[in-house]
Backbone atoms as SQL, in Angstrom:
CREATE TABLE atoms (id INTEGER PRIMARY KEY, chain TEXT, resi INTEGER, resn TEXT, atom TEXT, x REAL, y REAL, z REAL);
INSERT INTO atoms VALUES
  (1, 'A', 1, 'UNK', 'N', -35.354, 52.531, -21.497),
  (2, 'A', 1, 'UNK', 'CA', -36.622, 52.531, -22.201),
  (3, 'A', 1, 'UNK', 'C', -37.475, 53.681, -21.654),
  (4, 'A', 2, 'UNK', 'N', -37.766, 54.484, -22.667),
  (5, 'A', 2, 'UNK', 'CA', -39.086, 55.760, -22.089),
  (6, 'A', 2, 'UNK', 'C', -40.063, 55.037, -22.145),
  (7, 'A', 3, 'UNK', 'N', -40.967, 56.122, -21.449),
  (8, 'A', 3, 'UNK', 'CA', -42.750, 55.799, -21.003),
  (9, 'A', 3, 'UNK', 'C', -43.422, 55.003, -21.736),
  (10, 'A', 4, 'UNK', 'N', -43.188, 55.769, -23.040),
  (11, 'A', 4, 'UNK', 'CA', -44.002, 55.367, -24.114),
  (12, 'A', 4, 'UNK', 'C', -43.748, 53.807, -24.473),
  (13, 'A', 5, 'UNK', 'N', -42.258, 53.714, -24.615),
  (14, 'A', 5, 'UNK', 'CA', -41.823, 52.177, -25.116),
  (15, 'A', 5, 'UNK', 'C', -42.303, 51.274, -24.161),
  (16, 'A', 6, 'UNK', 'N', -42.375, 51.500, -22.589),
  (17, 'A', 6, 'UNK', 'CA', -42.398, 50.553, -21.741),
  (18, 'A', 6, 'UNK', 'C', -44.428, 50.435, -21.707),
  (19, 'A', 7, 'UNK', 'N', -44.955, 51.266, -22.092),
  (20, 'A', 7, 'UNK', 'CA', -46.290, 51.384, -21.902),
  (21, 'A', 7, 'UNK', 'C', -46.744, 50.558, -23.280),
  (22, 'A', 8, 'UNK', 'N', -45.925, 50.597, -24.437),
  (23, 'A', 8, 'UNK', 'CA', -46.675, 50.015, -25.660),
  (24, 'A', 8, 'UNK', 'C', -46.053, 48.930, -25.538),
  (25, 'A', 9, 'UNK', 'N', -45.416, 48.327, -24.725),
  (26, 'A', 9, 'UNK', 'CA', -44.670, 47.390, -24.982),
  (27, 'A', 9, 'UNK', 'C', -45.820, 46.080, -23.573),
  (28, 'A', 10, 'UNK', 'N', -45.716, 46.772, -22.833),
  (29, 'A', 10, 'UNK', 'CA', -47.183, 46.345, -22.104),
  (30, 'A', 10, 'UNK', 'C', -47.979, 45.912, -22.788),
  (31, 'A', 11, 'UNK', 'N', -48.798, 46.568, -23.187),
  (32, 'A', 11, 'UNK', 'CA', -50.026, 46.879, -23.802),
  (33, 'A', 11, 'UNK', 'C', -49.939, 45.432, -25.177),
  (34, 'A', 12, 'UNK', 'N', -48.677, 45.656, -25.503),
  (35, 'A', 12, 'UNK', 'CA', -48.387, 44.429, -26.675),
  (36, 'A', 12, 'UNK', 'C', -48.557, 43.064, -25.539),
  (37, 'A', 13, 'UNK', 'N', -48.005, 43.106, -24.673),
  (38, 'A', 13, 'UNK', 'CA', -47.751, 41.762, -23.794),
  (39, 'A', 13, 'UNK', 'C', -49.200, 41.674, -23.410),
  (40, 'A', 14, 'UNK', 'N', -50.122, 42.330, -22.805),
  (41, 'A', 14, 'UNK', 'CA', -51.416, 42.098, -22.556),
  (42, 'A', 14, 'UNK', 'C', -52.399, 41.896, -23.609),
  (43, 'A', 15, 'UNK', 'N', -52.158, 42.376, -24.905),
  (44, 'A', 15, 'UNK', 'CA', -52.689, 41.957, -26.250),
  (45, 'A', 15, 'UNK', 'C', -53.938, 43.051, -26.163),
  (46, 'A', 16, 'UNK', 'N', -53.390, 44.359, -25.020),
  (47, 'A', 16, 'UNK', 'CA', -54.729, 45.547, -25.992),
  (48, 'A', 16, 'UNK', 'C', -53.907, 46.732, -26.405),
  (49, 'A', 17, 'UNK', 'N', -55.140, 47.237, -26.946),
  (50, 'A', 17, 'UNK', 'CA', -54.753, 48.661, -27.990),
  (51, 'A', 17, 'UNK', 'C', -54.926, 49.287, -27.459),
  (52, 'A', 18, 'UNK', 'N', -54.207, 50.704, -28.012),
  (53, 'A', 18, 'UNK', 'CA', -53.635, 52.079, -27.468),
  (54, 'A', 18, 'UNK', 'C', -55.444, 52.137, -26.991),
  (55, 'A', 19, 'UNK', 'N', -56.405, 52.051, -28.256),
  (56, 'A', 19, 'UNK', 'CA', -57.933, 52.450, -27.849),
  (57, 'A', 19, 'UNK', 'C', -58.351, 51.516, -27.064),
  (58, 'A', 20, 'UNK', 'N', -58.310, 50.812, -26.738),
  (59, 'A', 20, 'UNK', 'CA', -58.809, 49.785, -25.154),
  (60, 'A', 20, 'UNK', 'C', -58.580, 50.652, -24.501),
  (61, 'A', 21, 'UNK', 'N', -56.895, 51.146, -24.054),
  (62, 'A', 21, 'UNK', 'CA', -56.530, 51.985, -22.992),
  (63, 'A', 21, 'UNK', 'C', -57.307, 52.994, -22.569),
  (64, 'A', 22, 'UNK', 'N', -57.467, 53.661, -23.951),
  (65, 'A', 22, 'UNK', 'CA', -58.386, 54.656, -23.616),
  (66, 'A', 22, 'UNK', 'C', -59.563, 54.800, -22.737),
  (67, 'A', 23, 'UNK', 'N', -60.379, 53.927, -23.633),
  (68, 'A', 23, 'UNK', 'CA', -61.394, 53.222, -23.285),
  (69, 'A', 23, 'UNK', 'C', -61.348, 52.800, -22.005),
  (70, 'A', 24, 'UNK', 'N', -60.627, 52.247, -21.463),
  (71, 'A', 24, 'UNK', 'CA', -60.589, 51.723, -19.848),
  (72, 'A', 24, 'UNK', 'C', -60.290, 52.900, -19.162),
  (73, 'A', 25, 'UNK', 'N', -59.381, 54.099, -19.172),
  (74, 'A', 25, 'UNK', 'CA', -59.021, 55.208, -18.638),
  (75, 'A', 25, 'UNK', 'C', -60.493, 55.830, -18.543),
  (76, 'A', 26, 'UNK', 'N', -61.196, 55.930, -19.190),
  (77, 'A', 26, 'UNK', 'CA', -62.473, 56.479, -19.606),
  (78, 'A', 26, 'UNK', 'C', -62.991, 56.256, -18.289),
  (79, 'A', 27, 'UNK', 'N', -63.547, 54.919, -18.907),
  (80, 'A', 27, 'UNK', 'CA', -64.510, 54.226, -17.719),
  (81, 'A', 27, 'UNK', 'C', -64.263, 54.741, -16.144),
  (82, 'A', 28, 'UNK', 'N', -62.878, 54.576, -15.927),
  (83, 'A', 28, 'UNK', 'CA', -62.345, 54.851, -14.517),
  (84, 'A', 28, 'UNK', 'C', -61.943, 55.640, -13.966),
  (85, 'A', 29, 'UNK', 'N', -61.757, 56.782, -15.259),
  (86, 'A', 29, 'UNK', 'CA', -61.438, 58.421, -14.356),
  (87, 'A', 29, 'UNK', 'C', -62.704, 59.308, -14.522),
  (88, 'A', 30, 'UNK', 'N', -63.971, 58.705, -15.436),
  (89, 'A', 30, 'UNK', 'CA', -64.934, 59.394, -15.680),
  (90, 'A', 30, 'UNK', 'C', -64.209, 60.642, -16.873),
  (91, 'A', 31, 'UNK', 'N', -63.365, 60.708, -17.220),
  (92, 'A', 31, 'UNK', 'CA', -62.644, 61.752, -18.028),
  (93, 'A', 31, 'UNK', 'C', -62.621, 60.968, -19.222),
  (94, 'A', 32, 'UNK', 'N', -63.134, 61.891, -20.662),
  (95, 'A', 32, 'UNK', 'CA', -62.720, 61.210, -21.639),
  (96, 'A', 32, 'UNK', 'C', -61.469, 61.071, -22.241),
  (97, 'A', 33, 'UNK', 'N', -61.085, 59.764, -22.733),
  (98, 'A', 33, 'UNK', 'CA', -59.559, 59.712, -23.278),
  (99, 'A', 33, 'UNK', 'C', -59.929, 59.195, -24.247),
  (100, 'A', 34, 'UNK', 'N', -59.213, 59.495, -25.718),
  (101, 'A', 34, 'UNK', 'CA', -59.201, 58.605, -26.996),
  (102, 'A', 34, 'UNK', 'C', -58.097, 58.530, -27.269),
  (103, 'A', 35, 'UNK', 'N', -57.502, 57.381, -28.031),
  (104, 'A', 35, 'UNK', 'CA', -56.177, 56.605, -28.658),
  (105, 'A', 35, 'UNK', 'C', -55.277, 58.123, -28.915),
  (106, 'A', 36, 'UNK', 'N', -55.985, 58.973, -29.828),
  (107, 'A', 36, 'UNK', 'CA', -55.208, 60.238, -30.266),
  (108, 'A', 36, 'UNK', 'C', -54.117, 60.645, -29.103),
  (109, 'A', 37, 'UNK', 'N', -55.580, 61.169, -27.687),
  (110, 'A', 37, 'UNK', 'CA', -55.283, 61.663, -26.854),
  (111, 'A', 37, 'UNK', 'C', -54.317, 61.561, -26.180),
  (112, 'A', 38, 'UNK', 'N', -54.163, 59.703, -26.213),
  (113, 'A', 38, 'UNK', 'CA', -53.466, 59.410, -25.350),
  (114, 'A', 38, 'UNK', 'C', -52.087, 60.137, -25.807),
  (115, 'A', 39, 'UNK', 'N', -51.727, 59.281, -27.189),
  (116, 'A', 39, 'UNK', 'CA', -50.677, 59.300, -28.032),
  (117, 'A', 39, 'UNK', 'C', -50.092, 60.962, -28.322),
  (118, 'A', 40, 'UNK', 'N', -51.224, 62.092, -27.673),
  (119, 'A', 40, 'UNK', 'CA', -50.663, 62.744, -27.957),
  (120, 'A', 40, 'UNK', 'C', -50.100, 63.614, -26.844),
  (121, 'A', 41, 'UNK', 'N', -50.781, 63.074, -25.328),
  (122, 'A', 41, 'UNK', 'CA', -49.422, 63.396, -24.129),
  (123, 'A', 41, 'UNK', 'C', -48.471, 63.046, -23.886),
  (124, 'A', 42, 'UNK', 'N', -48.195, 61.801, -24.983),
  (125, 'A', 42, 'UNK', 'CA', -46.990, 61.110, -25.033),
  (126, 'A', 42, 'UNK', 'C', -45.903, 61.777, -25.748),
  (127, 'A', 43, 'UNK', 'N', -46.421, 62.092, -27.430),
  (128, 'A', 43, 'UNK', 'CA', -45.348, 63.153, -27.583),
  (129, 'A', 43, 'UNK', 'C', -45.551, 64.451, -26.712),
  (130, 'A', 44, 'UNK', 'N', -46.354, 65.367, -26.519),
  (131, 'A', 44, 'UNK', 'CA', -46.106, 66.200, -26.257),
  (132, 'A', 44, 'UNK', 'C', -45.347, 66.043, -24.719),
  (133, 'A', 45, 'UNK', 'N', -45.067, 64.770, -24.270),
  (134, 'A', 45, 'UNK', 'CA', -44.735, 64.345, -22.583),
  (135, 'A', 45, 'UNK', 'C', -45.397, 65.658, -21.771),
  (136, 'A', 46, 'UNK', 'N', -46.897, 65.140, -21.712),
  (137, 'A', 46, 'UNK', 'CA', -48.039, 65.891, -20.791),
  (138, 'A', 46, 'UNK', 'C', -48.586, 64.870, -20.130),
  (139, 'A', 47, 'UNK', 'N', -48.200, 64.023, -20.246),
  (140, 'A', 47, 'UNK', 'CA', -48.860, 62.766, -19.385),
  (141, 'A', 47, 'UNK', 'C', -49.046, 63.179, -17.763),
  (142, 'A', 48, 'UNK', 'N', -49.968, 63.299, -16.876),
  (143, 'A', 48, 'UNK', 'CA', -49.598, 63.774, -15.874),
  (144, 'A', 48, 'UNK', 'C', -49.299, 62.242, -14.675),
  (145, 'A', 49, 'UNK', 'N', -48.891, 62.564, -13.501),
  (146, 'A', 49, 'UNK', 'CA', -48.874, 61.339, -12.785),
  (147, 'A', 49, 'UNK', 'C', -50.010, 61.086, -12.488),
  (148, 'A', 50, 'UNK', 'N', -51.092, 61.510, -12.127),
  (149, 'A', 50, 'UNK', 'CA', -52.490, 60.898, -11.799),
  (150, 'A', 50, 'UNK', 'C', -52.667, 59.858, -13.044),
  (151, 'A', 51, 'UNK', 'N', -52.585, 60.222, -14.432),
  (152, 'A', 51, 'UNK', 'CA', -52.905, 59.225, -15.722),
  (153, 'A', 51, 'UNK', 'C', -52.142, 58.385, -15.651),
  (154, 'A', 52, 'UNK', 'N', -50.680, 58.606, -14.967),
  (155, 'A', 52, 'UNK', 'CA', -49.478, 57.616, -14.914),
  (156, 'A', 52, 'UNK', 'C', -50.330, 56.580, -14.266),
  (157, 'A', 53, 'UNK', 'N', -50.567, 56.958, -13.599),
  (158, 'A', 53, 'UNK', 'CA', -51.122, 55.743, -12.096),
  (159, 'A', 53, 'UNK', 'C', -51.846, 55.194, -12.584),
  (160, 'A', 54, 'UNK', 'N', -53.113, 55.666, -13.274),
  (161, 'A', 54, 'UNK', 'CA', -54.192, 55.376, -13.870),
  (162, 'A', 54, 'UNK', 'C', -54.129, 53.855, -14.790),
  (163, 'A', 55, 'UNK', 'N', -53.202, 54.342, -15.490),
  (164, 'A', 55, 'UNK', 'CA', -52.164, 53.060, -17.151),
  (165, 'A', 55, 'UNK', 'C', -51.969, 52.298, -16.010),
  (166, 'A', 56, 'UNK', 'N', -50.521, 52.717, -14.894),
  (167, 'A', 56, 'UNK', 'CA', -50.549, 51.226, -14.400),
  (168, 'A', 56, 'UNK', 'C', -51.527, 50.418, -13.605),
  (169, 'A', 57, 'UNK', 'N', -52.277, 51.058, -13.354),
  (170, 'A', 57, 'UNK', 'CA', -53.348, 50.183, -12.339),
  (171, 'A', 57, 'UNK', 'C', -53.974, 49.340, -13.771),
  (172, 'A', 58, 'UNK', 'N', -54.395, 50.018, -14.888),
  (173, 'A', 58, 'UNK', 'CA', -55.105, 49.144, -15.657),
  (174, 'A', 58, 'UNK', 'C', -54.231, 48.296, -16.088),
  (175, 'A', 59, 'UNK', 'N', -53.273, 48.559, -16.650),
  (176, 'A', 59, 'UNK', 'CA', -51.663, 47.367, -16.827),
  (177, 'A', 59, 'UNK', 'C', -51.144, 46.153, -15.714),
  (178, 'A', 60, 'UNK', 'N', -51.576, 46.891, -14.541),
  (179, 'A', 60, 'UNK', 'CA', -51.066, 45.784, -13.681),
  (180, 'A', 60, 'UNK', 'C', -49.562, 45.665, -13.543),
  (181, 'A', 61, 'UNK', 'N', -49.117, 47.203, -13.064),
  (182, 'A', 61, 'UNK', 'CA', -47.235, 47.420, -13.090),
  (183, 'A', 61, 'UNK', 'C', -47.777, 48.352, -11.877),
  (184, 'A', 62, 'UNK', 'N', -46.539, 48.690, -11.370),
  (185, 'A', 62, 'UNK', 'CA', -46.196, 49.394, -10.299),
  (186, 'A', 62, 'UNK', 'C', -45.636, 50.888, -10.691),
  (187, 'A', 63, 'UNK', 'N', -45.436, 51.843, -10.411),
  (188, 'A', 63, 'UNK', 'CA', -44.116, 52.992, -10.665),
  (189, 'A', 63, 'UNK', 'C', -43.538, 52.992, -9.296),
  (190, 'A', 64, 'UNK', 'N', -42.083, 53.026, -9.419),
  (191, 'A', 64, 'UNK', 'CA', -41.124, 53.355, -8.313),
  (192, 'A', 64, 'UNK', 'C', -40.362, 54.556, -7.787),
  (193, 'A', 65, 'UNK', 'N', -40.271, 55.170, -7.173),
  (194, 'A', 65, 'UNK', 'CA', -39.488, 56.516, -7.920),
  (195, 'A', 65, 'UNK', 'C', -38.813, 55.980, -6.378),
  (196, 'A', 66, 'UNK', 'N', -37.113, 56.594, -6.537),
  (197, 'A', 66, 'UNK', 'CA', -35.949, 56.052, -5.838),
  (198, 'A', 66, 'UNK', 'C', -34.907, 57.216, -6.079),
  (199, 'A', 67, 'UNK', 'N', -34.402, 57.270, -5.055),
  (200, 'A', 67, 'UNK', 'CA', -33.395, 58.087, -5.188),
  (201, 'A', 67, 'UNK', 'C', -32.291, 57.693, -5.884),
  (202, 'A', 68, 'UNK', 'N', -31.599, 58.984, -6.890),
  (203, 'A', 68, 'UNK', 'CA', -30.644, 59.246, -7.615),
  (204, 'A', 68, 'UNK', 'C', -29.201, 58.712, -6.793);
């Protein structure tokens, strides 16, 4: 599963929208984010890891990174 699937698939299990996300990213990086925005570092995979961190802290998931 990519980013995207495992992040909307969250977001379905917690019962908010891509624009909540935003909206909460907002609030907490002081940086504006809108639904577009988000959706559109996703295709363009510009997501950086600081925003990574950001989703999961508001999600309430972890990221792991492990050797190959």
């Amino acid at each position: 599963m990519d980013e995207k699937s495992y992040i909307k698939a969250q977001l379905a299990l917690k019962q908010m929208t891509m624009s909540k996300l935003a909206e909460k990213m907002s609030e907490l990086s002081g940086k504006k984010y809108t639904r577009d925005s988000i959706n559109g570092k996703f295709y363009r995979e510009s997501l950086s890891v600081k925003e990574m961190k950001l989703i999961a802290k508001i999600l309430n998931f972890t990221i792991e990174y492990k050797s190959l």
